[in-house]
PLY file of the C-alpha trace (Angstrom):
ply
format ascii 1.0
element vertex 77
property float x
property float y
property float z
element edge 76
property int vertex1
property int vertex2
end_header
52.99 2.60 48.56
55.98 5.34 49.08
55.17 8.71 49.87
54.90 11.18 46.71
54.34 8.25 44.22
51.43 7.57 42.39
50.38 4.15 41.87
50.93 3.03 37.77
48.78 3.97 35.54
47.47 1.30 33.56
46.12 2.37 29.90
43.48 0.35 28.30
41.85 0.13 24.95
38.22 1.72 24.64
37.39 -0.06 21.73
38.46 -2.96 18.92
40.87 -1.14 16.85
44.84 -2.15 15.07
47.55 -0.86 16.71
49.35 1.34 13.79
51.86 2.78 15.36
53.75 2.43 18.82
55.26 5.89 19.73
57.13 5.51 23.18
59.10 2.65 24.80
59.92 1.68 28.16
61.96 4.35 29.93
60.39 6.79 27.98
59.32 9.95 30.60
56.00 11.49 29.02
53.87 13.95 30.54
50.26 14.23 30.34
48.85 14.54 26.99
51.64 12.59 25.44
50.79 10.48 22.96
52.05 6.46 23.76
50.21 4.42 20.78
48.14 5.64 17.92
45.23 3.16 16.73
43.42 2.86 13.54
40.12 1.92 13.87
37.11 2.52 10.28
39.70 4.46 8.50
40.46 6.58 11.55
43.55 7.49 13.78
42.98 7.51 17.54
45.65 8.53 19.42
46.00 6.95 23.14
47.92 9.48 25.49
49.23 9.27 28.78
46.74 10.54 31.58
49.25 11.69 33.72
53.35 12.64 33.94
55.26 9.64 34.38
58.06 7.24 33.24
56.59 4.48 30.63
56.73 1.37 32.44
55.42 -1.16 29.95
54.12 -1.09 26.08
51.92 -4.09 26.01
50.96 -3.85 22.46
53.03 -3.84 18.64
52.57 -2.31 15.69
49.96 -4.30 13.89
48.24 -6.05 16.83
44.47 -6.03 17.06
43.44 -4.78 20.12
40.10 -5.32 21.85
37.90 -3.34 24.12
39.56 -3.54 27.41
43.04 -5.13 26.50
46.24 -3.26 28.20
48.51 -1.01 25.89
50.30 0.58 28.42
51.58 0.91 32.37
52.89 4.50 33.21
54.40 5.30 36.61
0 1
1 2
2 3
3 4
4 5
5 6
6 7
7 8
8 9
9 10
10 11
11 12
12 13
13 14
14 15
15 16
16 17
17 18
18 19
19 20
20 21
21 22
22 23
23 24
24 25
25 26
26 27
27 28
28 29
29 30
30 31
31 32
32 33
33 34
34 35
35 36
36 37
37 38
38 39
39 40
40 41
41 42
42 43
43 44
44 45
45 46
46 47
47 48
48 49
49 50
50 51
51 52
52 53
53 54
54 55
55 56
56 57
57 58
58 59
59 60
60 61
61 62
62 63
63 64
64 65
65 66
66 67
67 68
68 69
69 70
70 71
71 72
72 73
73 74
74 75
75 76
C-alpha cells in the first residue's frame, strides 16, 4: 500500500432490494455522503452513498438488477 492512500472501499448491499437507479460511473470523484446507487426495496427508496471521498472505481450493479444481502454495488478508492 502507498503512503496517503486508502485502501478501496468496497460497498455492499444490506439487504434484498432492485437496483432502480445507478447514479455515478467509473471515474466519477464523489465525496462522502454522495449518493452511488439508489435501491427500491417494499415500495421504498434507499439510497447507498459513498462512505468516504474517493474516485468510483467500479459499479457492480445495473439498473434493474436484484440485489441480495451482501452482493457488491460498488469499489471506491
Amino acid at each position: 500500500m502507498r503512503e496517503g492512500r486508502a485502501m478501496a472501499e468496497e460497498i455492499r448491499a444490506e439487504m434484498v432490494a432492485n437496483v432502480w437507479k445507478v447514479v455515478a460511473s467509473a471515474g466519477d470523484e464523489v465525496t462522502e455522503g454522495d449518493t452511488l446507487v439508489i435501491l427500491e426495496s417494499m415500495k421504498m427508496e434507499i439510497p447507498v452513498i459513498s462512505e468516504s471521498d474517493g474516485t468510483v472505481q467500479q459499479i457492480a450493479v445495473n439498473e434493474g438488477d436484484v440485489v441480495q444481502e451482501g452482493d457488491l454495488i460498488a469499489v471506491v478508492a
